[in-house]
VOMARDO-341058 format. One record per residue (C-alpha): residue number from 1; residue in one letter; chain; x negated, y, z. Coordinates in steps of 0.001 Angstrom, whole numbers, plus 500000, padded with zeros to 6 digits. Layout:
residues N
+-----+---+---+--------+--------+--------+
:   k : r : c :      u :      v :      w :
+-----+---+---+--------+--------+--------+
: NUM : A : A :      X :      Y :      Z :
...
+-----+---+---+--------+--------+--------+
END
This chain:
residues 393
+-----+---+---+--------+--------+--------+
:   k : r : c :      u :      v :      w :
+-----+---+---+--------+--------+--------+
:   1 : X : A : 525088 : 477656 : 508188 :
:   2 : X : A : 523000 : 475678 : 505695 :
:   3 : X : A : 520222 : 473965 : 506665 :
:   4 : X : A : 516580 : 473890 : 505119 :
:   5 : X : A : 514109 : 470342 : 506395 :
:   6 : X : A : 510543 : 470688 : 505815 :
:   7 : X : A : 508193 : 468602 : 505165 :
:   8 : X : A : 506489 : 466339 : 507675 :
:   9 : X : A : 503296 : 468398 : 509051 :
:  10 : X : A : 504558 : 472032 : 507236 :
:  11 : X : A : 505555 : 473801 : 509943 :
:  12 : X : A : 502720 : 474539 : 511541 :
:  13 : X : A : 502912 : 478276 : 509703 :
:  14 : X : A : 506256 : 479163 : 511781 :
:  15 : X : A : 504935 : 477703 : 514553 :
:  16 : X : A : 502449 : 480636 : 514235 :
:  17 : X : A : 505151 : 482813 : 513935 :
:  18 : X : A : 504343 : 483901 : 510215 :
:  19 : X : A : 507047 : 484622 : 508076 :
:  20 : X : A : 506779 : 482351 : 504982 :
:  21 : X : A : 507395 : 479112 : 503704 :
:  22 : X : A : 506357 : 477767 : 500266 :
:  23 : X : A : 508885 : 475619 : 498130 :
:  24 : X : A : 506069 : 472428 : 498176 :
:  25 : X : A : 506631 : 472818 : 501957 :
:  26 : X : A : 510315 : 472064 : 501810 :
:  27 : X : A : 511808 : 468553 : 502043 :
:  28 : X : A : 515367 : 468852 : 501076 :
:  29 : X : A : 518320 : 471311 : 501389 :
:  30 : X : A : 518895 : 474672 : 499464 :
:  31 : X : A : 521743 : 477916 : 499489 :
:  32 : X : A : 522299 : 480803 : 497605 :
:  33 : X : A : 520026 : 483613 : 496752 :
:  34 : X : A : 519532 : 485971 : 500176 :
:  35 : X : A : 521498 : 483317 : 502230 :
:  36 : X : A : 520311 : 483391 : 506038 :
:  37 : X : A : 519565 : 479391 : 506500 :
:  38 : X : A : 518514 : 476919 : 509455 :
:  39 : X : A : 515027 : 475917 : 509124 :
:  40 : X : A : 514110 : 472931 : 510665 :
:  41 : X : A : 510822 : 470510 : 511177 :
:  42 : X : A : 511015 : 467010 : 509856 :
:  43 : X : A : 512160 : 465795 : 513209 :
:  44 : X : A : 514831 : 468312 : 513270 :
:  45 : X : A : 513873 : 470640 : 515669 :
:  46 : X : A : 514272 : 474427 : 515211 :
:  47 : X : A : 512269 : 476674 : 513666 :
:  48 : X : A : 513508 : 479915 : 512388 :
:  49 : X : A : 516295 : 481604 : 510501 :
:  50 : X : A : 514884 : 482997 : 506862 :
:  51 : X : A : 516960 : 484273 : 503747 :
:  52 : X : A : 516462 : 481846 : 501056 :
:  53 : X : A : 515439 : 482208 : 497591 :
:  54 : X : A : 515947 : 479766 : 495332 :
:  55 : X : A : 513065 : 481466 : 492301 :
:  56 : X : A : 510745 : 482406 : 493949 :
:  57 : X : A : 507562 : 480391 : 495425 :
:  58 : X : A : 507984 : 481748 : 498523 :
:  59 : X : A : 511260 : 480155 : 498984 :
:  60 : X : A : 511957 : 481078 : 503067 :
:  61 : X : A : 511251 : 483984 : 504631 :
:  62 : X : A : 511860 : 484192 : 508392 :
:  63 : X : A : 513971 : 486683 : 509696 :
:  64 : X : A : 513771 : 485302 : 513285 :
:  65 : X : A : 512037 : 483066 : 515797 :
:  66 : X : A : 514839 : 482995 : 518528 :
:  67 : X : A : 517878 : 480363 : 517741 :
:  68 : X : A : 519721 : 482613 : 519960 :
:  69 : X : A : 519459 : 485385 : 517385 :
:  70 : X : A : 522604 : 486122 : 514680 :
:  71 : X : A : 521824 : 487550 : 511658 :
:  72 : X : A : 524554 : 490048 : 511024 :
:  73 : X : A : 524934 : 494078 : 510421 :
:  74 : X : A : 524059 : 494423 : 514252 :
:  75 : X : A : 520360 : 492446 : 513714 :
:  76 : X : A : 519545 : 494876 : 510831 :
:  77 : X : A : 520243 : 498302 : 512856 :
:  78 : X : A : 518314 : 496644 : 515678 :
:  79 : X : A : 514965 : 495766 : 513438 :
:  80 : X : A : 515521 : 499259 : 511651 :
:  81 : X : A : 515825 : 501337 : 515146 :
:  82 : X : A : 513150 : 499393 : 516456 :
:  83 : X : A : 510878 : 499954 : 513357 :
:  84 : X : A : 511760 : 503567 : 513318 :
:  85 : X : A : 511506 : 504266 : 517327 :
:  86 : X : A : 507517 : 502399 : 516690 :
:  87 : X : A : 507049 : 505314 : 514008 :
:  88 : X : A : 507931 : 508016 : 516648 :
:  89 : X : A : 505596 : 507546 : 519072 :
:  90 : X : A : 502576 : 507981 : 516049 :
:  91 : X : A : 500607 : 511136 : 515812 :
:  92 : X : A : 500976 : 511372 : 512060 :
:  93 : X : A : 499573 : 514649 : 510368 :
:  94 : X : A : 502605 : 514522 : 508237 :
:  95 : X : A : 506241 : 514442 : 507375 :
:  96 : X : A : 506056 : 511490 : 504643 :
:  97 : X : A : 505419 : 508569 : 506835 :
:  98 : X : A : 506465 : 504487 : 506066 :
:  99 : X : A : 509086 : 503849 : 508697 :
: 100 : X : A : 509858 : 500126 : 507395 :
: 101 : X : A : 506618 : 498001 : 506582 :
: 102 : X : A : 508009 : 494485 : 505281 :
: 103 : X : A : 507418 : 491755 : 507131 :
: 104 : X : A : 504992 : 493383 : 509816 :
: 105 : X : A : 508241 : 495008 : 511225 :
: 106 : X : A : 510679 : 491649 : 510677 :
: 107 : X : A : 512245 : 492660 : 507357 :
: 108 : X : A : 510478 : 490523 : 505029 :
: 109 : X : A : 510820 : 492702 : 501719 :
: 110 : X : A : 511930 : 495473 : 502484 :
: 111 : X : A : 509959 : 498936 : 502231 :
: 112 : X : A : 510646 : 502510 : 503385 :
: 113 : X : A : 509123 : 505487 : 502831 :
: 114 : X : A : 510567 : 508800 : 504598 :
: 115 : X : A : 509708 : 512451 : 502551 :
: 116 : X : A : 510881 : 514580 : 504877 :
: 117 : X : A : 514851 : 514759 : 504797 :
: 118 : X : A : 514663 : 512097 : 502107 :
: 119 : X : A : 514315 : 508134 : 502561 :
: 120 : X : A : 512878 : 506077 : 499912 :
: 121 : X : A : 513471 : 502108 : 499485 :
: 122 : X : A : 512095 : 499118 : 498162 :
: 123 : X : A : 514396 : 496052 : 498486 :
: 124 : X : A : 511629 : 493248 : 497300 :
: 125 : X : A : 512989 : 489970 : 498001 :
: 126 : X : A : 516349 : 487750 : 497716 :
: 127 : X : A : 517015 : 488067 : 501513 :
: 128 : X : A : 517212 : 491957 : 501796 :
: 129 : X : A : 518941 : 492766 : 498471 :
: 130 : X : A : 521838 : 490379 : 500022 :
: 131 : X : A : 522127 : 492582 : 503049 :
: 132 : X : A : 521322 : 495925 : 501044 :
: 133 : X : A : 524349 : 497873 : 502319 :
: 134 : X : A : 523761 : 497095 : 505872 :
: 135 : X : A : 520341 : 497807 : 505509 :
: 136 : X : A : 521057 : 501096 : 504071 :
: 137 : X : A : 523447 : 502227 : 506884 :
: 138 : X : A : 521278 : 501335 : 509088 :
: 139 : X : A : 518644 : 503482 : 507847 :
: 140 : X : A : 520491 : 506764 : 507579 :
: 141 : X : A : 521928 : 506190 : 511259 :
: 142 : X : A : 518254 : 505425 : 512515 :
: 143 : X : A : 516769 : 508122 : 510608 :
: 144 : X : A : 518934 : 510711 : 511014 :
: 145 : X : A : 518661 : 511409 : 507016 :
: 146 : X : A : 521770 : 511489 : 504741 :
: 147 : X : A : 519699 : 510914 : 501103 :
: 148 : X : A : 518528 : 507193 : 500632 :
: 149 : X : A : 517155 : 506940 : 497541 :
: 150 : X : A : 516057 : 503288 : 495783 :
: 151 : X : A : 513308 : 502175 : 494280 :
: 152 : X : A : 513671 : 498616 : 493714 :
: 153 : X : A : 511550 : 498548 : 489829 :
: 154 : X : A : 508410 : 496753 : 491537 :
: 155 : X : A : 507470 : 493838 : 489088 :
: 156 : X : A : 507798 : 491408 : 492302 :
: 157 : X : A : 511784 : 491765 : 491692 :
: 158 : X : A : 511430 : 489760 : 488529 :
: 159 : X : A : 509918 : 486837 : 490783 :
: 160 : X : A : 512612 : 486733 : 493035 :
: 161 : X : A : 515447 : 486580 : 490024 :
: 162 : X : A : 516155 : 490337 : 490773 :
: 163 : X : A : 517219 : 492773 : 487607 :
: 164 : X : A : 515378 : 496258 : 488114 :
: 165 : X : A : 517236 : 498864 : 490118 :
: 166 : X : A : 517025 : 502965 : 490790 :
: 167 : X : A : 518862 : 505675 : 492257 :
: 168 : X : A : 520468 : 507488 : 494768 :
: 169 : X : A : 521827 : 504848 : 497571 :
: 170 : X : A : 523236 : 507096 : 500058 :
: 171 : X : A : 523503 : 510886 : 499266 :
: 172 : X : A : 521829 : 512686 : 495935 :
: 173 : X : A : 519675 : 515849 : 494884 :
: 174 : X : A : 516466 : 516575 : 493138 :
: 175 : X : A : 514025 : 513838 : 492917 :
: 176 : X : A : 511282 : 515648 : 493174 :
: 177 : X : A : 509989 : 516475 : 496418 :
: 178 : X : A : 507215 : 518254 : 498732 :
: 179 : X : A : 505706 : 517157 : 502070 :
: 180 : X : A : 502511 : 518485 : 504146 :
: 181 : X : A : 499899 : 516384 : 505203 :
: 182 : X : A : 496721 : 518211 : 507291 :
: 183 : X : A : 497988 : 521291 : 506325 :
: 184 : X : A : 497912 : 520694 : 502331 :
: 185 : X : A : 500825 : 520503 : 500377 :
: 186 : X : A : 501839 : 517766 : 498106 :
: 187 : X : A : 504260 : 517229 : 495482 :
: 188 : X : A : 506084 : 514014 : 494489 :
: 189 : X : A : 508684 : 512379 : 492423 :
: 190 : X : A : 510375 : 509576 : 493907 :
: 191 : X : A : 512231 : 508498 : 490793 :
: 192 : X : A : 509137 : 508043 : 488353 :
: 193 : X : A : 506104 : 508230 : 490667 :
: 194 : X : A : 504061 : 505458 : 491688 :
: 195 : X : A : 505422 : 503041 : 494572 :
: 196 : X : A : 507838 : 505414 : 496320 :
: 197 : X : A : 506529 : 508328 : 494565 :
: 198 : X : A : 503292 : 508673 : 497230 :
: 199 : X : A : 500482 : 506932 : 498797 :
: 200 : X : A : 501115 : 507449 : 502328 :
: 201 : X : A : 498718 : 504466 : 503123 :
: 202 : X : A : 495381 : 506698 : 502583 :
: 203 : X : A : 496885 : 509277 : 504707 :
: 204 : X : A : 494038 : 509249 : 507386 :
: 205 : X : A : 491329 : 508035 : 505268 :
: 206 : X : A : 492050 : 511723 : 503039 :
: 207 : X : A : 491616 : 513702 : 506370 :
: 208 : X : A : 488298 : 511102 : 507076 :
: 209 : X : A : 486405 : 512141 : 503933 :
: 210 : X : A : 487369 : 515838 : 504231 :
: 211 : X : A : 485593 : 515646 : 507397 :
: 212 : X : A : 482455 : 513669 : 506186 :
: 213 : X : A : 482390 : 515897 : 503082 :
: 214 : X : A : 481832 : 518875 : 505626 :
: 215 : X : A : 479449 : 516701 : 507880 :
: 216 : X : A : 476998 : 515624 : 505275 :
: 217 : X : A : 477185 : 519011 : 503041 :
: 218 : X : A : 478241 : 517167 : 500101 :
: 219 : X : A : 478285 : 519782 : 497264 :
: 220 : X : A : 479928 : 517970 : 494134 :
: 221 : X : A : 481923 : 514647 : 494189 :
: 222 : X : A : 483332 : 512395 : 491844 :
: 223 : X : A : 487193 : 510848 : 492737 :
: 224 : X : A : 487363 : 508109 : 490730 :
: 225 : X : A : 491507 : 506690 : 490007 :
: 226 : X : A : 492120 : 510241 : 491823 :
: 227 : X : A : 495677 : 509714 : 490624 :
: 228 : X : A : 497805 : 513228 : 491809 :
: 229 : X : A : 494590 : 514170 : 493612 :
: 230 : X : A : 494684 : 513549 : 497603 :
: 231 : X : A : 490870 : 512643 : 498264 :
: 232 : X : A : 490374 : 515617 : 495333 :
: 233 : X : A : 491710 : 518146 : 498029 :
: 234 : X : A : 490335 : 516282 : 500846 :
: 235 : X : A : 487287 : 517124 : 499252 :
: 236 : X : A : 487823 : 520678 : 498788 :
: 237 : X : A : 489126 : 520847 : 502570 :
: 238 : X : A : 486103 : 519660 : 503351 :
: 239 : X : A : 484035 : 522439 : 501250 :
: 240 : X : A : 482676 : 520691 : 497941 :
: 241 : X : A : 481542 : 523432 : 495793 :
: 242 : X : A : 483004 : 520998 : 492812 :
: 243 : X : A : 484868 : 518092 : 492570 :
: 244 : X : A : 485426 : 515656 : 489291 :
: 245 : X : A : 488268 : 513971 : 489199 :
: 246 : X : A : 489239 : 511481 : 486503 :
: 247 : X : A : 492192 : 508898 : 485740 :
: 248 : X : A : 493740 : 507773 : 482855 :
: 249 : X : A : 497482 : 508723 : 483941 :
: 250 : X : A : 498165 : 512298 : 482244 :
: 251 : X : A : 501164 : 512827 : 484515 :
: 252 : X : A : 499684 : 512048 : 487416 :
: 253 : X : A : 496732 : 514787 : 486609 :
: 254 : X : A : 499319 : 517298 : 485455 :
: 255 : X : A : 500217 : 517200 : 489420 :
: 256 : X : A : 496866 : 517297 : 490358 :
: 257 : X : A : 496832 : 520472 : 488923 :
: 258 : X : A : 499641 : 521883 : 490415 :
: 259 : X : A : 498700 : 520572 : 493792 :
: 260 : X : A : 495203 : 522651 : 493126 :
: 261 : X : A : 497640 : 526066 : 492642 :
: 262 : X : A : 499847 : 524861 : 495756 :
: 263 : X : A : 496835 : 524994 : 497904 :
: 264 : X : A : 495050 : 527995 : 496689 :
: 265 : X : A : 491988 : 526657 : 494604 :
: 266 : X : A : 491031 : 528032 : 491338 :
: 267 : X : A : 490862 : 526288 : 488395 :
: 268 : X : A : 487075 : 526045 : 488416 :
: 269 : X : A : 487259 : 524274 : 491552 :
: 270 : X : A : 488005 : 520533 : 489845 :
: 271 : X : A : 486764 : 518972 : 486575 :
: 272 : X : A : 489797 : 517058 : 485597 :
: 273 : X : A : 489526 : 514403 : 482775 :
: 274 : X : A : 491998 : 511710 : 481640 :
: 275 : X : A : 489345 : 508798 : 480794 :
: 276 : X : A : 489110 : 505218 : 481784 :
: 277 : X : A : 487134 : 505189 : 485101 :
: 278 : X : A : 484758 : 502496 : 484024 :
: 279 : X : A : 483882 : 504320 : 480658 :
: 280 : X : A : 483769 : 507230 : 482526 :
: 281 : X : A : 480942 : 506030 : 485020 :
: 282 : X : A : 479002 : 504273 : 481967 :
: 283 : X : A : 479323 : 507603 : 480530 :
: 284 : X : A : 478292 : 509269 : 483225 :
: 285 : X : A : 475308 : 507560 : 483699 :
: 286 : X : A : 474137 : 507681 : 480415 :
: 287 : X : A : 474157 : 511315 : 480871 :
: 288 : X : A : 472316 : 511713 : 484019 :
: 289 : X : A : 475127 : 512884 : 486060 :
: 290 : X : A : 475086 : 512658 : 490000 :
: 291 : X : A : 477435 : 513002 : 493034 :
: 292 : X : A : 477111 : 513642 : 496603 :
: 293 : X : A : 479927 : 511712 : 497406 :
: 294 : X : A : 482415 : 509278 : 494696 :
: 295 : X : A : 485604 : 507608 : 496047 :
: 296 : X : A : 486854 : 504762 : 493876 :
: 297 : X : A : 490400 : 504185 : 494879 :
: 298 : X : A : 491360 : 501588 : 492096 :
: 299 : X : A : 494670 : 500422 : 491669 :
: 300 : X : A : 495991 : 496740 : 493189 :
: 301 : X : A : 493599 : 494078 : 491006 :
: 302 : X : A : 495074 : 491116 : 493475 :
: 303 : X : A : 498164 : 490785 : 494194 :
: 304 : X : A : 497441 : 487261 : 495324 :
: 305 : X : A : 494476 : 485081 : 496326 :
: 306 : X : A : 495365 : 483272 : 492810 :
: 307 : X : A : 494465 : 486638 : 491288 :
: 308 : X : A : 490945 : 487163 : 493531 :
: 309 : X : A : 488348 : 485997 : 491222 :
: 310 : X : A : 489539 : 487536 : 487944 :
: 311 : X : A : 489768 : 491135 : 490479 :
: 312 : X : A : 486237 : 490622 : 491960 :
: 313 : X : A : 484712 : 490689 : 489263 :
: 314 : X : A : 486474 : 493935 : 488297 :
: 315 : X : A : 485074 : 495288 : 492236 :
: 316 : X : A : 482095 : 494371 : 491337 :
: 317 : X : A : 481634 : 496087 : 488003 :
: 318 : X : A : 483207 : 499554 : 489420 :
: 319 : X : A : 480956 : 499627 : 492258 :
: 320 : X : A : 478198 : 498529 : 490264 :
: 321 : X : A : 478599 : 501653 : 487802 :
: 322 : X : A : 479460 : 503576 : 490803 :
: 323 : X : A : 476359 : 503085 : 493041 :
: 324 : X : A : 473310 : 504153 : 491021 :
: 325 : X : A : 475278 : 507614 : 490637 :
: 326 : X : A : 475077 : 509425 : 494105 :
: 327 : X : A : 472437 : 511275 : 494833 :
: 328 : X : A : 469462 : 510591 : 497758 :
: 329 : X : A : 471920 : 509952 : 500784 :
: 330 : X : A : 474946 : 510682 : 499013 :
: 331 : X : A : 478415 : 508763 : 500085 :
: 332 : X : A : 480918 : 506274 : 498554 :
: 333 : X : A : 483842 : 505800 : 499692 :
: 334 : X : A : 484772 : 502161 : 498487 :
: 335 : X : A : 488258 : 500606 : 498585 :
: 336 : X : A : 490666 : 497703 : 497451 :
: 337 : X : A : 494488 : 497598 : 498052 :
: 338 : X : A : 494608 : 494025 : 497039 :
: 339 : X : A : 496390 : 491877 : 499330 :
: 340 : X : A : 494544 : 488987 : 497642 :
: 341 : X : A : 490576 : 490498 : 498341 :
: 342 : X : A : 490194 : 490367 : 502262 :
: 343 : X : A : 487822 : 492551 : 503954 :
: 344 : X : A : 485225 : 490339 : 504368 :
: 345 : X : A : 485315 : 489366 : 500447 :
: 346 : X : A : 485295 : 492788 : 499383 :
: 347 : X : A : 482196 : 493577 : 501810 :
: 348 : X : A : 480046 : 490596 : 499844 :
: 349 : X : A : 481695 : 491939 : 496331 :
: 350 : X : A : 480266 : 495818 : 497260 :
: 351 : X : A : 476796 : 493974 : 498427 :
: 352 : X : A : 476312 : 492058 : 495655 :
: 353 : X : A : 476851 : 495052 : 493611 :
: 354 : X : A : 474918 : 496995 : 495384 :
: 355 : X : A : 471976 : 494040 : 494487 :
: 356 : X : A : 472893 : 493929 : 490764 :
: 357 : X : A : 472606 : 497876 : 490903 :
: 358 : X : A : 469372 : 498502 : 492393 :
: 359 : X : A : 470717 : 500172 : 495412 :
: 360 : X : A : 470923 : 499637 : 499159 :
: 361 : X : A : 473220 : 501492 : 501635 :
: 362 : X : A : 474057 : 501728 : 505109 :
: 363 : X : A : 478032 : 500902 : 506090 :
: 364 : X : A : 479032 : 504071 : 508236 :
: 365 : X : A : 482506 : 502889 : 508763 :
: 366 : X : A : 485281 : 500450 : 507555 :
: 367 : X : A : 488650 : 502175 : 506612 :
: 368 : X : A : 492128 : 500943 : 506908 :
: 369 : X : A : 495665 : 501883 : 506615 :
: 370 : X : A : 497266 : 504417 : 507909 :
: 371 : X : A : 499004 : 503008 : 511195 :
: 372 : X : A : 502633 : 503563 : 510006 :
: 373 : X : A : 501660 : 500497 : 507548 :
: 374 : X : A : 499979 : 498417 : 510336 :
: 375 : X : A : 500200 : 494797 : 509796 :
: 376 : X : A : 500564 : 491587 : 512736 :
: 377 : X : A : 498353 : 489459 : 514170 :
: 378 : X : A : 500941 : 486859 : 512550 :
: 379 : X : A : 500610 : 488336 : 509325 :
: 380 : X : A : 497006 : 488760 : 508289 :
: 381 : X : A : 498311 : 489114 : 504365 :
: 382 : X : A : 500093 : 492705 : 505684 :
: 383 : X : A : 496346 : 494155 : 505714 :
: 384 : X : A : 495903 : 494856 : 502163 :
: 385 : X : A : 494048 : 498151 : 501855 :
: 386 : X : A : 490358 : 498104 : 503260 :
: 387 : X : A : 487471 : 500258 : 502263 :
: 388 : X : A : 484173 : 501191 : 503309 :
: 389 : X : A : 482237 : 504238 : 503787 :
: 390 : X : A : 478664 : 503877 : 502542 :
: 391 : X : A : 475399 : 506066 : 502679 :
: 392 : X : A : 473145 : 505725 : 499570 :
: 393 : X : A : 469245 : 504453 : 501324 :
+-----+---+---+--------+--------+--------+
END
């Protein structure tokens, strides 16, 4: 087993139990890409196994805490059994669900989405593409499913050294699939669509709006980045007499409109228009238009904190544009899936847009992740979607 020295005063973050350690952290040793090393303080004591990689700036992460603990096939089909068994005992309105969230269930890198007799996964880092075979017998024995299919093309494969991969891991058949959530039906495709072909993290938030669309009597609405169109039939579950929905991906609206026929609405139901969202509001405005309620559900600005100021300023124009368009006591639903905006930096981004707009607004509720992607107390970085649920004053 090799062994990895850190600096003196850098392991304070395993200590703390979270999972990474920069290269500027490390003192001296190295291994392989993937390779499960000893990491040690500067005075030699223990302080976690990790899979090294030797491109990427995040050069260790942990896979364990305990020196006791071997990492072998039998760790992975423990973490996977455990992360599935956690996933059981959820009351999820759904059968797509995450059953592996990265590091927040001790598999640093690895994600795994489940569409109902199908498994979907991303293998994200150097540690968990070494141990990709285990990993994937593991998750057909945990999840009772015999089609694994992967979706390792995320650009964060390029940072580790990793070439792009897809396809069928374990099993085949069609690629494109269908799952229920609150009783609508959704389409998917696993091998071209977004992610894992679905964003299961909005799950809840979907079923939230429906019910404050019915609670405040909001007629029309505007789902801005409405992507394949979840928060557009949330809406209509919730009784909008219209609903404008606008992106700039035509594929993505071309199942937006077969999710309308799926659940019964007519075509009259939802504007659909394949436009910049930012135009589109600057249009909009220009025009006179107004909402009851808008969701902006933009797409990841952040990746990192290194990213955050370029990003808020990109918050800050949306919900600028965004604001001065509901009507008298109209909603917004306002989020950010960057991992590199926390909550309390996209609150004073949506205020100070709210200032630069004209507008003020009560904060009726703060929205998170579904809790199939819940993230540790260890792990604060795991919490990357946040949004909040504002009332035009």
């Amino acid at each position: 087993m090799k062994t990895i020295r850190l600096r003196e005063g850098r392991e304070r973050a395993l200590q703390r139990h979270h999972p990474w350690v920069f290269d500027g952290a490390i003192e001296r040793g190295g291994a392989d890409p993937g390779e499960t090393v000893r990491v040690e303080a500067h005075d030699g004591a223990f302080l976690a196994w990790a899979a090294y990689s030797p491109r990427s700036a995040i050069r260790l992460r942990a896979w364990s805490f305990d020196e006791a603990e071997r990492i072998d096939r039998g760790f992975f089909a423990r973490r996977i059994a455990e992360s599935v068994a956690a996933r059981a005992k959820l009351a999820i309105a759904s059968d797509g669900m995450r059953l592996v969230h990265g590091e927040a269930d001790g598999l640093p890198g690895l994600v795994v989405d489940r569409y109902a007799d199908t498994l979907v996964a991303q293998f994200g880092a150097a540690g968990v593409e070494r141990w990709r075979d285990a990993i994937a017998d593991a998750l057909v024995a945990a999840a009772g499913c015999a089609r694994l299919y992967e979706r390792s093309d995320a650009a964060v494969r390029a940072l580790e050294g990793l070439p792009e991969r897809r396809g069928w891991l374990r099993g085949d058949g069609p690629t494109r699939l269908a799952i229920a959530e609150h009783g609508w039906r959704l389409t998917l495709d696993i091998e071209h669509g977004h992610k894992t072909g679905c964003y299961l993290d909005q799950r809840d938030n979907r079923a939230r709006f429906a019910q404050l669309v019915r609670q405040f009597g909001c007629a029309s609405v505007l789902d801005g980045f409405c992507h394949t169109g979840g928060f557009t039939l949330a809406a209509l579950a919730g009784g909008a007499a219209s609903v404008t929905s606008v992106d700039s991906s035509a594929p993505a609206l071309a199942l937006l409109g077969e999710h309308l026929r799926l659940n019964g609405h007519g075509e009259g139901a939802c504007e659909v228009v394949e436009a910049d969202v930012n135009r589109f509001l600057r249009e909009a405005r220009a025009a006179g238009r107004r909402w009851d309620a808008i969701v902006l559900d933009p797409p990841k600005l952040a990746p990192t904190a290194a990213h955050a100021e370029r990003a808020a300023r990109a918050y800050k124009d949306l919900n600028r544009l965004a604001l001065p368009l509901l009507a008298p006591g109209g909603l917004l639903l306002s989020f950010s899936c960057s991992g590199g905006i926390d909550a309390s930096l996209f609150h004073k981004i949506v205020a100070g847009a709210a200032v630069d707009a004209g507008v003020d607004a009560r904060i009726l509720g703060r929205l998170q992740a579904a809790p199939d992607h819940a993230g540790t107390l260890c792990f604060p970085e795991g919490e990357y979607l946040k949004g909040l649920v504002l009332q035009r004053r």
